[in-house]
KETOR-239673 format. One record per residue (C-alpha): residue number from 1; chain; x, y, z. Coordinates in steps of 0.1 Angstrom, whole numbers. Each point is the difference from the previous one (the first is absolute). Example, Ala and Ser with C-alpha at 12.3 -4.5 7.8 and 13.67 -1.06 7.14 Angstrom:
# residues 2
- n; chain; c1; c2; c3
- 1; A; 123; -45; 78
- 2; A; 14; 34; -7
# end
This chain:
# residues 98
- n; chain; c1; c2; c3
- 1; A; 96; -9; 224
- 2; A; -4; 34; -16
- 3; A; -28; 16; -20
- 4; A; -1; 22; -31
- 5; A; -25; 14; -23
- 6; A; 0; 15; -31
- 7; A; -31; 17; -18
- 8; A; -11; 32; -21
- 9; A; -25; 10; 22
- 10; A; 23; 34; 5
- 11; A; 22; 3; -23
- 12; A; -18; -2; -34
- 13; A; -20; 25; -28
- 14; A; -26; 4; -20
- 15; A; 1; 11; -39
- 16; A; -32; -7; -26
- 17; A; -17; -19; 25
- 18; A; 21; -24; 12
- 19; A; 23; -8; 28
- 20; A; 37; -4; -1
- 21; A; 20; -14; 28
- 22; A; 38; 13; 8
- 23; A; 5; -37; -2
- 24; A; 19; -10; -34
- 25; A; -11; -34; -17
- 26; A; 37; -13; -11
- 27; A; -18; -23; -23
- 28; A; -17; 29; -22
- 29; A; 24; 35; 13
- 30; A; -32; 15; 9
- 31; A; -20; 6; 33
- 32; A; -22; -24; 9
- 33; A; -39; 5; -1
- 34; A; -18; -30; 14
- 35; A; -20; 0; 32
- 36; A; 25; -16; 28
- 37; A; 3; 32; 21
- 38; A; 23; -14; 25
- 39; A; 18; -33; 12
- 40; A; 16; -6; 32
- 41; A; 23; -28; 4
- 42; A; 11; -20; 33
- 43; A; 39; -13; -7
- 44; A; 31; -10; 18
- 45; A; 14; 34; -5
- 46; A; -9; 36; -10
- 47; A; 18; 2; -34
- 48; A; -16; -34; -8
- 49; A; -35; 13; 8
- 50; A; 5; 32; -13
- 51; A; 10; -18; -37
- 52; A; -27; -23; 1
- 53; A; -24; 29; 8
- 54; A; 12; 20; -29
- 55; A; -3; -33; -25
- 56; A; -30; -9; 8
- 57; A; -14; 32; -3
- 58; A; 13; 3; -36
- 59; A; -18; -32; -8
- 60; A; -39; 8; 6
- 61; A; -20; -19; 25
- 62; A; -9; -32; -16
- 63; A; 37; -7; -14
- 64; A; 9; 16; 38
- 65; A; -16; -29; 21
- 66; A; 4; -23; -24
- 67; A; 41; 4; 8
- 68; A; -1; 5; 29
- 69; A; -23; -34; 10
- 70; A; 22; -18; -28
- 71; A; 34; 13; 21
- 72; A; -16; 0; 34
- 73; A; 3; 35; 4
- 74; A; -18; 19; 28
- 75; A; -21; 25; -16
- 76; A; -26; 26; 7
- 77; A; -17; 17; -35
- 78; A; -19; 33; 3
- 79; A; -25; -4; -33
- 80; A; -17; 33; -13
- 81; A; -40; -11; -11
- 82; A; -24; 20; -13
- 83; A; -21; -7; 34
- 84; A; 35; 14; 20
- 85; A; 30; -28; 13
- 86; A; 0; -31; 3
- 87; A; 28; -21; 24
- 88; A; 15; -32; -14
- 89; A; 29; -18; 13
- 90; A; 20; -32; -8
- 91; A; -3; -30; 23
- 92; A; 37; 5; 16
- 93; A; -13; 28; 14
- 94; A; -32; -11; 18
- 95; A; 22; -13; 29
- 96; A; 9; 40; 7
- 97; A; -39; 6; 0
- 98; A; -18; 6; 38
# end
């Protein structure tokens, strides 16, 4: 198996109080702004992982998991709260857990 993960955690900026990622929402042609700060994906192969990373990152963390348990996808989401992160991650990828 191989692991990936994508995220704005680095590469990202700040203008009038909010955050942009360097991550570009297809759907829109603008950076994304929700909270998901990072995914990391478990797949069969690098360039699998690495696209599912960057996908699911586009799509926010509810939509995120919601793919990803729909498509048994092994996924790890980074979550920005107000109270810091929080660590969700489908059920797929429980079994890489301990």
């Amino acid at each position: 198996v191989a692991v990936a993960t994508s995220g704005d955690y680095r590469n990202y900026f700040e203008a009038g109080g909010r955050r942009y990622s360097h991550t570009i929402d297809p759907r829109t042609g603008s950076p994304v702004t929700h909270a998901l700060a990072s995914v990391t994906v478990i797949a069969d192969s690098c360039a699998y992982a690495d696209a599912l990373a960057t996908a699911l990152s586009v799509l926010g963390p509810e939509q995120a998991l919601q793919v990803a348990e729909r498509h048994a996808i092994a996924a790890m989401l980074i979550v920005r709260r107000d109270a810091g992160y929080e660590t969700i991650h489908s059920a797929t990828f429980s079994k890489y857990l301990d």
